[in-house]
C-alpha positions as MATLAB code, in Angstrom:
seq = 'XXXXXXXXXXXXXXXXXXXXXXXXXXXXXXXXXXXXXXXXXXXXXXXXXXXXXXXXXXXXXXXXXXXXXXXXXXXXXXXXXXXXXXXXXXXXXXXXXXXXXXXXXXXXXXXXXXXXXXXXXXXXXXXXXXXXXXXXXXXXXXXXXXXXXXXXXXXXXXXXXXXXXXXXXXXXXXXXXXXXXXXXXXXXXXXXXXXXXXXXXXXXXXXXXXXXXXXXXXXXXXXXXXXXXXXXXXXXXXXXXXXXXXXXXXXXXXXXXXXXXXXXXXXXXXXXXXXXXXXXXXXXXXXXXXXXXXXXXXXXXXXXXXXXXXXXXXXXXXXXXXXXXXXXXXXXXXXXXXXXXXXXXXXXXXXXXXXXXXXXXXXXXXXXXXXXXXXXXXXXXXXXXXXXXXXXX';
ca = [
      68.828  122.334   93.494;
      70.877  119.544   95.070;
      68.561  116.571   95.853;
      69.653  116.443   99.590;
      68.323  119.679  100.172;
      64.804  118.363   98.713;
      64.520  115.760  100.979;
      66.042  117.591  103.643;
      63.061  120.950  103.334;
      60.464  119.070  104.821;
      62.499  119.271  108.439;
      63.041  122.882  108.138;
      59.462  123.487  107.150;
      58.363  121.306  110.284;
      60.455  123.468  113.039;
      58.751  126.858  110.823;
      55.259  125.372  110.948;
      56.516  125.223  114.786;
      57.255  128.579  114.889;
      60.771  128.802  114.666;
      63.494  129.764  112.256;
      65.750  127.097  110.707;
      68.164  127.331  107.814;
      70.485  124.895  106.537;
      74.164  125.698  107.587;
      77.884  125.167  106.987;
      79.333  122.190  105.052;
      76.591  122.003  102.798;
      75.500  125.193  101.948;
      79.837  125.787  101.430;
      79.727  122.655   99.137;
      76.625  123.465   96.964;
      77.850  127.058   96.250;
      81.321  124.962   95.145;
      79.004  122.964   92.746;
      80.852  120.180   94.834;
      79.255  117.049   96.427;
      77.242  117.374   99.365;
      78.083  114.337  102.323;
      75.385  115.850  104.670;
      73.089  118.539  105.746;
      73.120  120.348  108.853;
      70.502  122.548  110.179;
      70.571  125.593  112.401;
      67.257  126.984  114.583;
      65.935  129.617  116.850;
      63.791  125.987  118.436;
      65.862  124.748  121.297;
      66.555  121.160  121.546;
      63.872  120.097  124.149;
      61.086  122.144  121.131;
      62.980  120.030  118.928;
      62.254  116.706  120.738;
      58.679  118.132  120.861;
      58.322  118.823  116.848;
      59.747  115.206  115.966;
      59.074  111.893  117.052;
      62.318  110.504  116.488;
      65.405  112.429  118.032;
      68.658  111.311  119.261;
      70.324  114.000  121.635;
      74.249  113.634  120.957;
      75.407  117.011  122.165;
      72.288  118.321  124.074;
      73.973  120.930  126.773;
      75.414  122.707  123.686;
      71.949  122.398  121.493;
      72.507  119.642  118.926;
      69.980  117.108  118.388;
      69.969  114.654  115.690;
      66.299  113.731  113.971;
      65.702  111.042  112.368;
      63.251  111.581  108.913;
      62.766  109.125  106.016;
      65.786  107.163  107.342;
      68.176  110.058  106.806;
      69.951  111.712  110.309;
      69.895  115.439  109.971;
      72.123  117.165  112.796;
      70.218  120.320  113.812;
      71.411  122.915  116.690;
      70.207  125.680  117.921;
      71.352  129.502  117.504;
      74.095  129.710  120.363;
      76.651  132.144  121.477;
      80.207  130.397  123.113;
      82.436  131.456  125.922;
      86.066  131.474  125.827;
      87.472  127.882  124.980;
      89.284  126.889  128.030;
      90.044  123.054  126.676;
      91.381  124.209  123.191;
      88.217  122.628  121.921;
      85.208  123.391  123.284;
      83.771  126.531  124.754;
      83.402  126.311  127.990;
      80.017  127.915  128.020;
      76.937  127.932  125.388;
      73.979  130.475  125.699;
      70.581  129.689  123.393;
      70.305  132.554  120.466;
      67.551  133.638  118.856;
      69.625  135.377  115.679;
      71.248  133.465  113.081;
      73.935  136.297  112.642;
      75.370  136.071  116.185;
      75.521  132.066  115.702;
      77.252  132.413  111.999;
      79.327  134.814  113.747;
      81.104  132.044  116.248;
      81.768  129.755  113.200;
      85.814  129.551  111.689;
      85.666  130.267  107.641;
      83.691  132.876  106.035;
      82.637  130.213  103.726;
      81.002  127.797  106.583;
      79.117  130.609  107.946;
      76.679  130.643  105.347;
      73.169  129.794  105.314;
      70.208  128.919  103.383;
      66.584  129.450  103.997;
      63.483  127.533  102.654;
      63.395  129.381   99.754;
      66.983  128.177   99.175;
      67.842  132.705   99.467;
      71.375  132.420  100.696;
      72.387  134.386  103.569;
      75.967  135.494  103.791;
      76.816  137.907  106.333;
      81.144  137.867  106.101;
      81.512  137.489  102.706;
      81.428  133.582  101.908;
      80.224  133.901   98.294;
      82.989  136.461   97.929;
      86.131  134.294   99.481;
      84.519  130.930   97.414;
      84.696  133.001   94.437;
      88.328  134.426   94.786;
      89.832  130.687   95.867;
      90.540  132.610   99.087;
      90.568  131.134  103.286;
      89.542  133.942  105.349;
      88.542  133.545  109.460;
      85.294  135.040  110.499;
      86.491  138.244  112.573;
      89.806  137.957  113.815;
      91.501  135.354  113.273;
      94.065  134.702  115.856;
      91.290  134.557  117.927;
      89.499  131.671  115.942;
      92.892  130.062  115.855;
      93.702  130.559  119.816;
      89.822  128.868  120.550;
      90.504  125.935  118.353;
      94.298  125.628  117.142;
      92.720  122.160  114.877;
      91.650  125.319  112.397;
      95.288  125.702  111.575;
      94.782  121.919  110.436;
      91.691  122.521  108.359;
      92.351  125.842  106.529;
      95.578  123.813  105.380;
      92.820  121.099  104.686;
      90.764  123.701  102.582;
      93.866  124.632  101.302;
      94.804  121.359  100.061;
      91.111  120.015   99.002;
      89.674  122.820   97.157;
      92.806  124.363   96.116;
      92.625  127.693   97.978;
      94.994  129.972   98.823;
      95.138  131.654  102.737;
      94.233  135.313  103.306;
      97.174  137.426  104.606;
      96.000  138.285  107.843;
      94.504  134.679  108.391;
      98.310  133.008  107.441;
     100.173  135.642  109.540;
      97.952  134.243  112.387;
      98.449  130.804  111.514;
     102.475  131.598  111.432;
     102.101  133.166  115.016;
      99.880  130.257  116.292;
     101.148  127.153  115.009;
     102.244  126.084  118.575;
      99.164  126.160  119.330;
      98.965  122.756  117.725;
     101.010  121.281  120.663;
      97.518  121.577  122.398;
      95.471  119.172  120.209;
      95.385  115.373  120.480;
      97.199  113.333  117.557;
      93.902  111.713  116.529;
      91.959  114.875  115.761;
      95.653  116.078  114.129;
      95.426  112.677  112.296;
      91.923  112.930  110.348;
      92.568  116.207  109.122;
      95.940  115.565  107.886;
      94.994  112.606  106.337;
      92.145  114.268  104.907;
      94.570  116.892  103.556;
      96.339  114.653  101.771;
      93.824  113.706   99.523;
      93.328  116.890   98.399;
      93.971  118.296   94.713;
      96.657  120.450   96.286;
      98.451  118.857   98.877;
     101.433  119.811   97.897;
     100.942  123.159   97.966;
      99.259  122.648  101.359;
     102.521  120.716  102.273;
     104.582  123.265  101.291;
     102.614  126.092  102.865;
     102.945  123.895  106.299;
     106.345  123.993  105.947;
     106.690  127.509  105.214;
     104.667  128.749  108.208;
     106.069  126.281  110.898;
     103.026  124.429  111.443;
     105.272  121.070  110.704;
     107.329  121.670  113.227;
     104.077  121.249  115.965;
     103.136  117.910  114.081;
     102.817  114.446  116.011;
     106.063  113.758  114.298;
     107.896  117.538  112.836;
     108.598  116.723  109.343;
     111.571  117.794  107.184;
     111.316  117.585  103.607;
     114.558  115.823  102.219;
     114.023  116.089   98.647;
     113.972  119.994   97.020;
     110.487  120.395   95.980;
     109.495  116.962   96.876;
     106.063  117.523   98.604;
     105.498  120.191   95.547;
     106.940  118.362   92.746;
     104.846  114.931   93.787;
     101.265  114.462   91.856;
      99.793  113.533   95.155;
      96.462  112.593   93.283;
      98.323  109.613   91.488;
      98.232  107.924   94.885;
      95.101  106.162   95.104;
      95.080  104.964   98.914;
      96.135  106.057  102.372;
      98.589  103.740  102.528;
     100.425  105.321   99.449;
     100.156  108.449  100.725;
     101.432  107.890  103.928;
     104.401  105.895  102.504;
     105.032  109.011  100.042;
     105.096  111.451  103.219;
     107.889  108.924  104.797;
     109.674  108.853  100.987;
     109.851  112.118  101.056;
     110.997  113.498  104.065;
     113.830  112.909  106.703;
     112.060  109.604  108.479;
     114.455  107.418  110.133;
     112.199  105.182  111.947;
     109.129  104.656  109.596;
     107.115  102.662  112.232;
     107.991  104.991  115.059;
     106.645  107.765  112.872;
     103.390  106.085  112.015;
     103.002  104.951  115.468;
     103.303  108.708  116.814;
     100.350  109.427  114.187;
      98.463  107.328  116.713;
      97.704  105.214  113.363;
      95.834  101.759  113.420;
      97.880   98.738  113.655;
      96.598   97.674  110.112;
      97.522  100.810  108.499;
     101.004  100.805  110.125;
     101.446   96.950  109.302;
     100.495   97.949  105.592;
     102.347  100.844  104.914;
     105.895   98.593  106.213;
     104.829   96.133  103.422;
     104.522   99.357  100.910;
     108.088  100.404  102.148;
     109.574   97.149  102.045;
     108.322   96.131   98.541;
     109.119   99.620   97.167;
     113.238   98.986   97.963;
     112.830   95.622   95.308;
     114.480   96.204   92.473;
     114.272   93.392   90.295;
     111.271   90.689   91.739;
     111.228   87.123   92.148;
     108.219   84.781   92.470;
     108.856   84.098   96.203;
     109.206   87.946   96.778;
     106.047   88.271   95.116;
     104.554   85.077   96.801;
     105.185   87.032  100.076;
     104.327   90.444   98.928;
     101.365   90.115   97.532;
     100.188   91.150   93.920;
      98.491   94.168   95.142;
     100.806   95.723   97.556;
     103.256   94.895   94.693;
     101.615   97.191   91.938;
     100.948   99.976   94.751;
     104.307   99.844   95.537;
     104.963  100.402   91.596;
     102.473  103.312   91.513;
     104.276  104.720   94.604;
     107.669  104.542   92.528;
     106.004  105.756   89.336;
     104.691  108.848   90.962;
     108.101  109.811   93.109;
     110.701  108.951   90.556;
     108.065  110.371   87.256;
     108.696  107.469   85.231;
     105.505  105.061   83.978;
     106.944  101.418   84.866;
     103.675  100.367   82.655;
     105.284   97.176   81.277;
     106.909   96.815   85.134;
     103.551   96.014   86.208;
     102.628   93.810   83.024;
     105.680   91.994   84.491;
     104.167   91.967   87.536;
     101.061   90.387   86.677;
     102.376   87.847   84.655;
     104.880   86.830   87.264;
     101.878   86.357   89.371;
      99.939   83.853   86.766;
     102.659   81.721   87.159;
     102.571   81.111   91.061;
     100.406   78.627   91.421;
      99.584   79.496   95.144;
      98.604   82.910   96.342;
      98.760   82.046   99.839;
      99.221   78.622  102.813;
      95.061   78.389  102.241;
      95.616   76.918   98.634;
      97.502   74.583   99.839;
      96.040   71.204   99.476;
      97.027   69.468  102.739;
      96.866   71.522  106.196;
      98.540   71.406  109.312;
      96.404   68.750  110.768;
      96.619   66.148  107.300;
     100.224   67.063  108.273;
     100.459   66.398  111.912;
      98.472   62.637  111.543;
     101.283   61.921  108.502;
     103.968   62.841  110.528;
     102.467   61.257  114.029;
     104.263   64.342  115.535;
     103.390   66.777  118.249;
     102.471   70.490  116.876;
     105.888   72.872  117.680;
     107.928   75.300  115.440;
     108.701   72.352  112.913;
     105.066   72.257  111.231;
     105.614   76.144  110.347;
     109.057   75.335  108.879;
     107.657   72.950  106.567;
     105.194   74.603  106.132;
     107.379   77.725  104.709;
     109.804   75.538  103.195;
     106.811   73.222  100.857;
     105.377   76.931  100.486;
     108.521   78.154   98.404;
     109.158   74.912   96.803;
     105.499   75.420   94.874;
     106.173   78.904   94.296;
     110.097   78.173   92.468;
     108.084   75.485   90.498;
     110.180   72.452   92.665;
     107.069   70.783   93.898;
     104.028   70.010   92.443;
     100.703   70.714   93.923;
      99.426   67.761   93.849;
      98.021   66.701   96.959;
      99.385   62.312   97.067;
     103.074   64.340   96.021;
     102.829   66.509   98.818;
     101.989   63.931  101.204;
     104.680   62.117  100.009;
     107.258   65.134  100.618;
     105.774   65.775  103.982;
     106.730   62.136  104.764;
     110.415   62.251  103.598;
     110.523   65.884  105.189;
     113.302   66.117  107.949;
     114.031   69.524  109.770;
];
């Protein structure tokens, strides 16, 4: 039994010694019967959340109206909520009403896969009312009851059986994709960030290409922050998208590969941080050189460099092993890998030239950078004093 779950039994034993029922629920229980890492354990009770506060002495109530507390034992957060039953979702998101449950079923019975509405009691007996086990077993993505209904109370599930889809390489349930066909608009509903993690999530998967392709297929593309069109036959398919080690990559693959005009515009809709959109421009940029030079790779940098290779390699299937040999040996040779080697600064620079700071320090700054990359000035600190005095703009 997975070690999480050890350390984890004294809380469920605590709220039974209570006089409640608790079992642990969802994520976990979907990832241990997947013999797959487990992130985190979350519990589910008959206790509400004010017995909860009672039973231990260190809570934290996150989402208290709708029964979640967190608890706080040996120094590990444990997310436990209590049995409810939801009204309709009037935001898209959230039901708009909770009631406090005493039976496990009716709560498992709210949840959105089969295989996260499985439980498992002290004894570590798992209880499986809609056929979990079953769907886990056949690789299959099946709603609990119907599922244009799950869909229409949360479109995000759209996002996150293509997530499933994509991560443990899954295929969807007929009646579950026929509703995810019908309610991909749905998605016009959600905000970008929520849209975002899963997507990005998605494309870390073992399968995102399939997952890709399957978004495609059933229009849920079209209702993205930005409605992609795949340019390349087969590209999202034909791409081994677990060659691409970071987000950046993967995001810069997604741009390759479909019909992106404006690639900052489109990362920008994605709601992404600055320092992801900043990063994947270098990616782009470096990934149109075709044959490098030292100041190229000055500016670059080494490492967005070789991404940029492994972004190339994986598109265009061809190794570029001894490309990125290349690479690194270009690199030994530039003595500098950015202004903070240099061995005079801005101030040595302003006192030598007795001049006020303005746009001219940066444009010798850039011009004595290049100079030390090409090999046409030394590094030497009295030399480069001496060019900074002969310097003219």
């Amino acid at each position: 039994m997975n070690e999480m779950f050890h350390e984890a039994l004294p809380v469920l034993k605590k709220i039974e010694e209570a006089g409640f029922k608790a079992y642990f629920v969802g994520g976990c229980v979907r990832d241990f019967c997947l013999e797959r890492p487990i992130k985190d354990i979350d519990i589910a009770t008959s206790a509400r959340p004010e017995e909860i506060q009672r039973i231990f002495p260190k809570t934290i109530p996150v989402g208290i109206e709708h029964g979640t507390v967190i608890v706080r034992h040996n120094h590990v957060s444990y997310e436990i909520t209590t049995f409810r039953k939801e009204d309709k979702y009037e935001d898209y998101r959230r039901p708009s009403k909770v009631w406090f449950v005493d039976d496990l079923q009716e709560d498992l019975s709210r949840r959105d896969f089969t295989f996260n509405a499985m439980a498992m009691d002290t004894s570590f007996h798992l209880i499986d009312h809609f056929g979990g086990r079953d769907d886990l077993k056949f690789g299959q993505i099946r709603t609990v009851g119907n599922p244009h209904l799950r869909f229409s109370e949360d479109p995000l599930r759209l996002m996150r059986a293509c997530r499933f889809m994509s991560v443990y390489d899954m295929k969807i349930e007929t009646e579950t994709k026929k509703a995810i066909e019908k309610k991909a608009p749905l998605l016009k509903k959600i905000s970008t960030e929520r849209i975002s993690i899963e997507f990005i999530k998605l494309l870390q998967g073992v399968q995102a290409g399939q997952a890709l392709e399957f978004m495609k297929q059933s229009a849920v593309m079209e209702y993205l922050p930005y409605p992609l069109k795949e340019k390349k036959i087969d590209g999202y398919l034909g791409l081994e998208w677990t060659l691409l080690h970071t987000e950046d990559q993967r995001w810069a693959a997604i741009i390759l590969l479909s019909q992106v005009r404006d690639s900052r515009e489109f990362l920008k809709r994605w709601k992404l941080p600055n320092t992801t959109i900043n990063k994947v421009q270098e990616l782009l940029s470096a990934f149109e050189v075709r044959t490098w030079s030292k100041i190229d790779l000055y500016r670059t940098g080494l490492s967005t460099a070789l991404e940029s290779m492994t972004l190339k390699s994986t598109i265009e299937k061809v190794p570029y092993e001894q490309e990125k040999q290349d690479l690194r040996k270009l690199a030994s040779e530039i003595p500098i890998t950015s202004r903070k080697d240099l061995p005079i600064d801005g101030e040595e620079i302003l006192k030598i030239k007795q001049k006020a700071p303005g746009v001219w320090l940066g444009k010798l700054l850039h011009e004595m950078e290049e100079k030390i990359v090409k090999g046409d000035l030394s590094l030497s600190e009295s030399v480069l004093k001496d060019w900074v005095k002969r310097w003219e703009p």
